[in-house]
N, C-alpha and C positions, 0 to 999 in steps of 0.2 A: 504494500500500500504506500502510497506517497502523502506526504503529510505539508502541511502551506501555513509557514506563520512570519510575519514579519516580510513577506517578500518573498520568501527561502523555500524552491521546493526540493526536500531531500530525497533522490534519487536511491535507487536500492541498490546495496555495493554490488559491484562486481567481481570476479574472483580476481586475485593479482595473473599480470599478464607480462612475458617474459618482457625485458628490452627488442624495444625496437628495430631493426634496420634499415639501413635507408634502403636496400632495394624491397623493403616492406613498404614503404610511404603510403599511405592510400586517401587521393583525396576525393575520394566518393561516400567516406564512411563517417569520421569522426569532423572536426570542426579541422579546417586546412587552410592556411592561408601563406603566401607570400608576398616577399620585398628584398628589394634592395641590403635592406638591411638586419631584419631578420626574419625570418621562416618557422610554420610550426604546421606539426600534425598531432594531433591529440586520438585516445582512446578512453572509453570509459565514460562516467557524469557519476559523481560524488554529490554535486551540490546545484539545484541549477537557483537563479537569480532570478524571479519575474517582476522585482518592484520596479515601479516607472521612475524614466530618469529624469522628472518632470524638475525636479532641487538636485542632482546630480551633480552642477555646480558648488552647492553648497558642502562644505567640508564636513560639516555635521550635521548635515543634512539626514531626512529616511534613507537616504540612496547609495548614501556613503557609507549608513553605519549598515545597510543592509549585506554592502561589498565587503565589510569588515568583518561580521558574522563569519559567514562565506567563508574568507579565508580561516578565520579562527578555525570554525569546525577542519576544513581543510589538513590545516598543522595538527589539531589535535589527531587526525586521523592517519598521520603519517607521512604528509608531503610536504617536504619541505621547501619548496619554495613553489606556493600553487599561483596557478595564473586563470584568471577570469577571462572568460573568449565569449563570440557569439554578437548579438546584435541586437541595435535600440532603433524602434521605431520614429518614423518621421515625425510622428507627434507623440512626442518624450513623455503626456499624459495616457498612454496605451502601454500594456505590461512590456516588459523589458524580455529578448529572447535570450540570455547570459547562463553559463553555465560555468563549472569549476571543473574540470577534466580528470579523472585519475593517473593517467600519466600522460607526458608534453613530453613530444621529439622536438628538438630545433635541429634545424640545417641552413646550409646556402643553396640559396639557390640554385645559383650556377651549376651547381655539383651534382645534383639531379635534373635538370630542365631537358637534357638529353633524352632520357628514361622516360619521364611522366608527359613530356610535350607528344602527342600524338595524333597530327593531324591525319592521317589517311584512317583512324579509328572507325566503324561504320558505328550509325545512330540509328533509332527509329526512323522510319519515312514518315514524314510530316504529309498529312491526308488534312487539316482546315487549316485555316487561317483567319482570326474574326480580328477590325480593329475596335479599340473602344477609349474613344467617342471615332467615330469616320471622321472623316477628312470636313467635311461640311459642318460639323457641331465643333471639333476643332476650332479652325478657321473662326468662326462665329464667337468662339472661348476668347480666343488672343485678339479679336476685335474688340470684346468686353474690356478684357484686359486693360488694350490702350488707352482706350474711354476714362477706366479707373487711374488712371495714371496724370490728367489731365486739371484734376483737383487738386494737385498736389500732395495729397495726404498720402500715396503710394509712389515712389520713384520707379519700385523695380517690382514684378512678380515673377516666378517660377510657375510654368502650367508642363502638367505631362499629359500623356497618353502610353497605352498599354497594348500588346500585341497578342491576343490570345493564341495559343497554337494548339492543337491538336495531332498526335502521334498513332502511328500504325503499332501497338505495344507500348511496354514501357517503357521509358530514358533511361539510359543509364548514365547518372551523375557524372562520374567518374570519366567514362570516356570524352561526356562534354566541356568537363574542366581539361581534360588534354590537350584539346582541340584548340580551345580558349587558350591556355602557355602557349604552343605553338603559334597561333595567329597574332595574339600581344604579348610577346615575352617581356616587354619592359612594364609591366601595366601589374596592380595589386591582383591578385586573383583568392578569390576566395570561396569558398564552402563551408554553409555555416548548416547543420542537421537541424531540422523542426518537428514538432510536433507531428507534421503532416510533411513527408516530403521534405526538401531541403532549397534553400535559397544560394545561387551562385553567381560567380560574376569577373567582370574582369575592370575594376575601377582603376581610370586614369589618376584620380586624386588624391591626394594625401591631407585630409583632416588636421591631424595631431599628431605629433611622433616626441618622445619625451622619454632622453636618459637623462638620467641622475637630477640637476636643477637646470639643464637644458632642452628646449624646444626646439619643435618646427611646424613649419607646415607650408603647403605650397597650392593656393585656393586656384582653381579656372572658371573662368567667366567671357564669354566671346568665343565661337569657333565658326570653322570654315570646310568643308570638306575637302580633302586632298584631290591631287590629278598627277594619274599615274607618268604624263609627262613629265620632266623633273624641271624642265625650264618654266613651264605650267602652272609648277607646284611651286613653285617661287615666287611666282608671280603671286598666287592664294596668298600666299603667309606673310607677306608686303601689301598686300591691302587688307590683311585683317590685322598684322600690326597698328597699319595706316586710318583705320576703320574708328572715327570715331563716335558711331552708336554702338560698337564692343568696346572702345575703349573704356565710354561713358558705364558702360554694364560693369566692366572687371570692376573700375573704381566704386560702384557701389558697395561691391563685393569687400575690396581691402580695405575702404574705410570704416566700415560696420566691422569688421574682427579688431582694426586696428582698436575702437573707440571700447568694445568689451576684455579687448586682452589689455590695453593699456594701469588699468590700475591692481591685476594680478602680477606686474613685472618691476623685475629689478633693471632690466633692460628688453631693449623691443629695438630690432633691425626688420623696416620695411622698405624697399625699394621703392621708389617713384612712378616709376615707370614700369611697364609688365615686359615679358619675355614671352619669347615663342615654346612651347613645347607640343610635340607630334604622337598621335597614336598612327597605327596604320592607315586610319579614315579619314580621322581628321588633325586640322592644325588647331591648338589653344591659345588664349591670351594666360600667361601663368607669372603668378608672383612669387618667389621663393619669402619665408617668411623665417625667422630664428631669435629667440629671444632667450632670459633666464626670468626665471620664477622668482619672484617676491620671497614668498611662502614655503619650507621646504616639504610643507604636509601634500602640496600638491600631487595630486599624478594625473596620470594620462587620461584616466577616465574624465576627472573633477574639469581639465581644461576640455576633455573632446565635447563634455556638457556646455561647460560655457559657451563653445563657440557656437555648436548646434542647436536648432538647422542656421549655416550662414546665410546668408542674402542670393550665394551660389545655387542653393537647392529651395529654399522660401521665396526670398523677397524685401524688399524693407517700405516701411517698417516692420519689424516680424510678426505681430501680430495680427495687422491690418490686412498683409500678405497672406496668411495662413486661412483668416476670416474667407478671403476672395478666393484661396485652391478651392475649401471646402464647399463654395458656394457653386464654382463653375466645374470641377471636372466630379466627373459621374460618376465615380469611384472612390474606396478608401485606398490609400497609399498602403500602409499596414509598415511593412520594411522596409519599399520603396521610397529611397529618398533621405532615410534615416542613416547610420552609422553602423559599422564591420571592425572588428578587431580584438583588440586582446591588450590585458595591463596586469602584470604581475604586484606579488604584495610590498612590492617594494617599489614602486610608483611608477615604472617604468612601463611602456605600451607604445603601442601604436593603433590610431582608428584611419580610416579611411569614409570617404562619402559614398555610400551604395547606390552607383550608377553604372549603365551599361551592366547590367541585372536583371536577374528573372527569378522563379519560383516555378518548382517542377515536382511532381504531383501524380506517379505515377505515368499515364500517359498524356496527362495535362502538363502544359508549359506556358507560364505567363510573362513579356517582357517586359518593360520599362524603360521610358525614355521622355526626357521634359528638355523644355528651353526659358530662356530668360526672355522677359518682356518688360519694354519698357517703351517709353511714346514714341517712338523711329522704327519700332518692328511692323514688319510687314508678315500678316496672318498666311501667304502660303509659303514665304522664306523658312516664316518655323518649323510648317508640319516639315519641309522640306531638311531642315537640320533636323528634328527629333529622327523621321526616316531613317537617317546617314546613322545616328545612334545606334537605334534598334537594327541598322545592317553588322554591327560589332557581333550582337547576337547570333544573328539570321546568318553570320558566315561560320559559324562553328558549328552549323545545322548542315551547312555544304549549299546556303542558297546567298544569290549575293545580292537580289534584288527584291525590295517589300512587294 
């Protein structure tokens, strides 16, 4: 029986299970994530986490001390050094999906990408395709949008849309995350297990990243799709440098983290100016960001709450933003949109922004994909960028075109 107090639901042990290997890795089973900088596969659940990370921020907060708990029982039960994984929805008032793992591989990536990347993998054949909202109720959203924007009480909104899909059988996770390494090797990739099926992805962005009393993070806001040309493609990434209705977008973006991370900080380095960074589809407007913590109770979690949702995946202001998703797109986000990763008990973690994601469900698959709006957007340039998003998905399925 599983038992719920405090947030905490305590999972039924499992028997101990030898060490790991890396050519064991599996990231279709336990919670899997990679980076740059570091790597984890987990087995097991000891503890999971559902309180919402609604004060998550707050250091003494319900959210904190519920993550406290968590580890406590953790150590007493014999791990020493346990690390909370898993993921917080878009609206940080909806339960928390976090779990405490029984055991944690870490590796490099590089060292397995060889192994686990496996593009020629077969998948289910894809038999539907539904969008939701179509193209026309869209269109119509991001017109609102504008409108709202016009008042001034909104500068910036986030609107998505969702790709349902429908399989011959069922997914198999695992070969879709292959697929995914393969097609964006530089990109976070993640596999987070739920309740129901499992949520995966392959996120350009970096939230929060925080060793010791140092941070980072590296927000996007502005894109452009690539052209396989490479003179083409130069051309794209110079007029969406040059572009200033993205530029006007990212600066939403930096100044809204800048104005909540500024009184957490002992120091705060933000660039001026944005920089180009590339996935295989598209080009980004991106700001690298690094600073130190005030406070040394902080961790990864406590800042990845502060800064969530940014202006990058809401809107600003954020609540007037969040008012206007819920009013115009047809759906609840639920994950979508929300936060991916993992923060040990010792403050250290890494989260990222879940996008370029889906949720898969047996032989149901759902994708996700949103754009920023703001008064200079034009209603089919967007469906036309979220499209290019959800084609990140659709090419690990083996299709290139929505």
């Amino acid at each position: 029986m599983e038992t719920v107090t405090k947030g905490l639901v305590q999972c039924r042990p499992q028997s101990q299970i030898d060490p790991l290997g890396l050519d064991e890795l599996s990231p279709g089973s336990g919670f899997f994530f990679t980076s740059p900088f570091r790597s984890l596969s987990t087995e097991g659940c000891l503890t999971k986490v559902t309180a919402p990370a609604f004060d998550g921020d707050a250091l003494d907060g319900s959210f904190q001390q519920a993550i406290a708990a968590a580890f406590s029982q953790a150590r007493a039960a014999g791990i020493t050094r346990p690390v909370v994984c898993g993921a917080i929805p878009f609206d940080k008032r909806q339960p928390s999906a976090l779990f405490i793992p029984q055991r944690t591989r870490w590796f490099e990536r590089a060292a397995v990408m060889a192994t686990l990347a496996t593009p020629d993998r077969q998948l289910a054949e894809i038999v539907s395709k539904t969008e939701l909202p179509g193209q026309q109720q869209f269109m119509q959203m991001v017109s609102d949008a504008v409108q709202a924007t016009a008042d001034k009480r909104l500068s910036k909104v986030v609107l998505s849309r969702l790709l349902e899909i429908k399989t011959h059988g069922p997914v198999a996770s695992s070969a879709l995350i292959g697929r995914m390494m393969a097609q964006n090797p530089s990109g976070f990739h993640f596999h987070v297990p739920l309740e129901q099926g499992a949520l995966i992805g392959a996120s350009p962005e970096l939230l929060l990243r925080k060793q010791g009393d140092q941070f980072y993070s590296n927000p996007l806001a502005g894109s452009a799709r690539r052209e396989s040309n490479p003179q083409q493609d130069r051309a794209v990434s110079q007029r969406l440098l040059d572009s200033a209705k993205d530029r006007y977008e990212h600066q939403i973006v930096t100044q809204g983290m800048q104005q909540v991370l500024a009184e957490r900080c002992r120091h705060l380095h933000m660039p001026t100016s944005p920089e180009l960074l590339s996935t295989p589809t598209l080009w980004h407007l991106s700001t690298p960001i690094d600073g130190e913590v005030l406070n040394g109770q902080e961790n990864a979690l406590s800042l990845a709450c502060l800064l969530h949702p940014t202006p990058a995946l809401c809107g600003s202001p954020t609540t007037v933003a969040r008012e206007l998703i819920a009013r115009l797109e047809p759906f609840d986000r639920g994950l979508f949109g929300g936060i991916v990763g993992w923060c040990d008990d010792a403050g250290n973690g890494e989260w990222v922004v879940t996008i370029r994601c889906g949720t898969i469900v047996a032989d149901r698959v759902r994708l996700f994909a949103g754009a920023g709006i703001v008064p200079d957007s034009s209603p089919e340039s967007e469906w036309r960028e979220t499209g290019v998003k959800l084609d990140t998905m659709l090419r690990a399925f083996g299709f290139n075109q929505i």
